[in-house]
C-alpha positions as CSV (number, residue, x, y, z in Angstrom):
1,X,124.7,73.8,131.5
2,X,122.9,74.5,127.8
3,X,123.5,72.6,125.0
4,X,125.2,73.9,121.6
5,X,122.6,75.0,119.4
6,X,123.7,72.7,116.9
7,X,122.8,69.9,119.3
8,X,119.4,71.2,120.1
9,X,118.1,72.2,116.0
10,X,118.2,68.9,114.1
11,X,116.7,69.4,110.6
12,X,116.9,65.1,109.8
13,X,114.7,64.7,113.3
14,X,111.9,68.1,112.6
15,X,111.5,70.5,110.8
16,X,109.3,72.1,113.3
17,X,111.2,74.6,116.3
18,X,109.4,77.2,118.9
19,X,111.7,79.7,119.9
20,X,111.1,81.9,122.2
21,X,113.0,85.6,123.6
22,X,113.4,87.7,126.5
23,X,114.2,91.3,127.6
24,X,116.9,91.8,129.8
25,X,117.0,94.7,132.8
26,X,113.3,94.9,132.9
27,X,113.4,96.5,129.7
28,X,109.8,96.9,127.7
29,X,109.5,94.8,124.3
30,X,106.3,96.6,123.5
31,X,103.4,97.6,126.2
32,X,102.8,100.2,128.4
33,X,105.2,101.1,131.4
34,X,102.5,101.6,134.1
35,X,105.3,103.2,136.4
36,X,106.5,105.9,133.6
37,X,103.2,106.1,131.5
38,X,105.2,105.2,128.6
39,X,104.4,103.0,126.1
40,X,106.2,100.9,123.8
41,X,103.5,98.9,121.3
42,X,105.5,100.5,118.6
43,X,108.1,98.1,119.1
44,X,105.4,95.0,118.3
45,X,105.6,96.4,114.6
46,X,109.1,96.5,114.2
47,X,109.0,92.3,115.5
48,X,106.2,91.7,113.1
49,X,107.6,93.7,110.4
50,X,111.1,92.0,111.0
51,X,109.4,88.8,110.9
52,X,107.3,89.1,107.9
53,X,110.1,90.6,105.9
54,X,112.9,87.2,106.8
55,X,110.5,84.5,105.9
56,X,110.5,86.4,102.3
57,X,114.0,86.0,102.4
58,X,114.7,82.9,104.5
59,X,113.4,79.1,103.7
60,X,111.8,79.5,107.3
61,X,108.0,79.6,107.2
62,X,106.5,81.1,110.5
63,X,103.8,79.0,111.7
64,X,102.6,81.0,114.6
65,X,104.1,84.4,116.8
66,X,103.1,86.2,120.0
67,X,104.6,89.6,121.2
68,X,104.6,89.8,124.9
69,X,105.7,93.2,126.8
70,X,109.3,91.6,128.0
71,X,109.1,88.6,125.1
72,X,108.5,87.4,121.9
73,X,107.6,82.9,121.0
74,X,107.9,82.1,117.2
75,X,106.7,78.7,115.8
76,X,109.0,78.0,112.5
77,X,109.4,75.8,110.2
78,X,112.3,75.3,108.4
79,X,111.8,74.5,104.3
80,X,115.0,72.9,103.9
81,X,113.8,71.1,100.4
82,X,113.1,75.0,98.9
83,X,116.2,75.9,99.7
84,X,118.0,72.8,98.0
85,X,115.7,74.1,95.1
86,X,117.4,77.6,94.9
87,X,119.8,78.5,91.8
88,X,122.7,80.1,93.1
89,X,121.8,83.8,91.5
90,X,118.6,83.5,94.0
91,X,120.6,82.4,97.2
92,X,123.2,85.4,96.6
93,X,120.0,88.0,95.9
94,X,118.2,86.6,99.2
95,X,121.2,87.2,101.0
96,X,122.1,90.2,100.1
97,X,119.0,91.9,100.9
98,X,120.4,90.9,104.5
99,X,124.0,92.0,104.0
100,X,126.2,93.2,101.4
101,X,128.5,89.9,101.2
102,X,131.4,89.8,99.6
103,X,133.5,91.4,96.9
104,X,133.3,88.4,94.8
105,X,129.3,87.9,95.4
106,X,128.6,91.5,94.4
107,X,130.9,91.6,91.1
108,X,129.2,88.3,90.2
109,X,125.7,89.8,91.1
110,X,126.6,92.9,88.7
111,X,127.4,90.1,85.7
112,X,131.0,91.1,86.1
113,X,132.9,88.3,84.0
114,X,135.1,86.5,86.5
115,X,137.5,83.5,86.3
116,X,136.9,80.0,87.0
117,X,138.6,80.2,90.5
118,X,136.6,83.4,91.7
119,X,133.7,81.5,90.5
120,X,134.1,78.6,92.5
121,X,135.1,80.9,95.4
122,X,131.4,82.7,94.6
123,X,129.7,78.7,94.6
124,X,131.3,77.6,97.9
125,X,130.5,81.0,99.6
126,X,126.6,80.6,98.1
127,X,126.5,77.0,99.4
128,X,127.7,78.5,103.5
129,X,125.0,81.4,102.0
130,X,122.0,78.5,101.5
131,X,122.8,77.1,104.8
132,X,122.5,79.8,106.5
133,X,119.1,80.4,104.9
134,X,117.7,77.5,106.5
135,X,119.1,78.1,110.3
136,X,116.6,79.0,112.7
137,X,120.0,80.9,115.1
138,X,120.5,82.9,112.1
139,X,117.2,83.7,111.2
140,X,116.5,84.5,115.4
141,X,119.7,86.5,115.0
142,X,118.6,88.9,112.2
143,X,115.8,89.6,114.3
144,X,117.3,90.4,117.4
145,X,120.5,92.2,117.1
146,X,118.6,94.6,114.5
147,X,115.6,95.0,117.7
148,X,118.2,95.6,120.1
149,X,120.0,97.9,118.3
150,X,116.8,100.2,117.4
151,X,115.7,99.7,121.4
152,X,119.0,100.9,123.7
153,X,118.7,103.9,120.8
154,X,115.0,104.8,121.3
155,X,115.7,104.1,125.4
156,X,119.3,106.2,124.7
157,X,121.3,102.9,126.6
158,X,123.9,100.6,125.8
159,X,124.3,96.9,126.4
160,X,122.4,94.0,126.2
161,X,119.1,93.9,125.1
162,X,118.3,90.4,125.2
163,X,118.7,88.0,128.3
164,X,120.3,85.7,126.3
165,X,120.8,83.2,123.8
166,X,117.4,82.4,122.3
167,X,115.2,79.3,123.8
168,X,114.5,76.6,121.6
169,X,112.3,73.0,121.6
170,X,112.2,70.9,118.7
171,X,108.5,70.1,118.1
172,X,108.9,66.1,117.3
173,X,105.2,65.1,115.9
174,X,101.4,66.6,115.3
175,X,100.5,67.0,118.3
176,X,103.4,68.8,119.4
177,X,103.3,71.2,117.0
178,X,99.6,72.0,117.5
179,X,100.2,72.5,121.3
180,X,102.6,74.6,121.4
181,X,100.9,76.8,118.3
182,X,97.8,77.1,121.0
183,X,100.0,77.7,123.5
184,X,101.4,80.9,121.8
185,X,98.2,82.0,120.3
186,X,96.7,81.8,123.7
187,X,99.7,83.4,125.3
188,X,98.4,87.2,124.8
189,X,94.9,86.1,126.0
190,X,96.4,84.5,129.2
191,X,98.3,87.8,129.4
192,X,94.8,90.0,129.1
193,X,96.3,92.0,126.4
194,X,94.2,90.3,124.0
195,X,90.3,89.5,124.2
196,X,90.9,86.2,121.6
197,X,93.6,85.0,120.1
């Protein structure tokens, strides 16, 4: 039986995760279909594009990424100091280049004057903002819903994308961490769809 993800990311034990996501119903993450021809490398820019876009918006520093043809490993590290560091005005504009938030964020966003109970309303909803910022199921859930979403409507389907909740091990020291990083930047090699890493 799996864990809750709150038992399995502990920020006061590491900041340091591998994560790692697979395709469901033999679908193609990015490669070439060599029963239909087709091919699907596209689909490694939209991950690396996702990617580089959320750790501009997310204290989550990516410390190494592969993009198989059914998968996708990320090595992150979570910044949770740089967040703490944030004003409030900068954890509502991060956030809302993700969603649109609330009512109360946008009006205060816009400098709309509001009273001192909306504006502790506003501070309690930056503070669930700011945490968010700094968890690695969020920041793997930005990435996949909007990649499953742009897949089943390129491949015209509906229903899951992703086999299922992401896969994640807490990299405890050094050397940890600088294993699994070569075992993700050697995994395309392994694969021979890459000459080096």
């Amino acid at each position: 039986m799996t864990s809750p993800r709150k038992q399995q990311i502990s920020l006061a034990d590491t900041p340091y995760y591998h994560c790692m996501t697979r395709c469901v119903r033999r679908a193609f993450l990015c490669g070439e279909d060599k029963h239909s021809g087709q091919s699907f490398e596209h689909r490694r820019g939209w991950i690396e594009d996702k990617l580089h876009f959320l750790t501009t918006v997310f204290a989550i520093e990516m410390c190494a990424y592969a993009v198989m043809s059914n998968h996708y490993h990320v090595v992150v590290f979570v910044d949770e100091d740089k967040a703490k560091q944030w004003s409030m005005n900068e954890v509502l504009e991060r956030w809302h280049r993700l969603h649109k938030g609330t009512l109360l964020t946008q009006q205060y966003l816009n400098g709309d004057t509001l009273a001192e109970p909306l504006l502790d309303m506003v501070n309690t909803t930056a503070d669930i903002y700011r945490q968010r910022l700094i968890d690695v199921s969020w920041f793997m859930r930005e990435i996949n819903e909007k990649i499953a979403r742009q897949a089943n409507q390129e491949d015209d389907c509906k229903g899951r994308f992703w086999e299922a909740r992401f896969k994640s091990q807490a990299l405890l020291d050094e050397t940890a961490l600088v294993a699994c990083m070569a075992y993700v930047d050697l995994n395309p090699v392994r694969a021979n769809i890459a000459d080096t890493p």
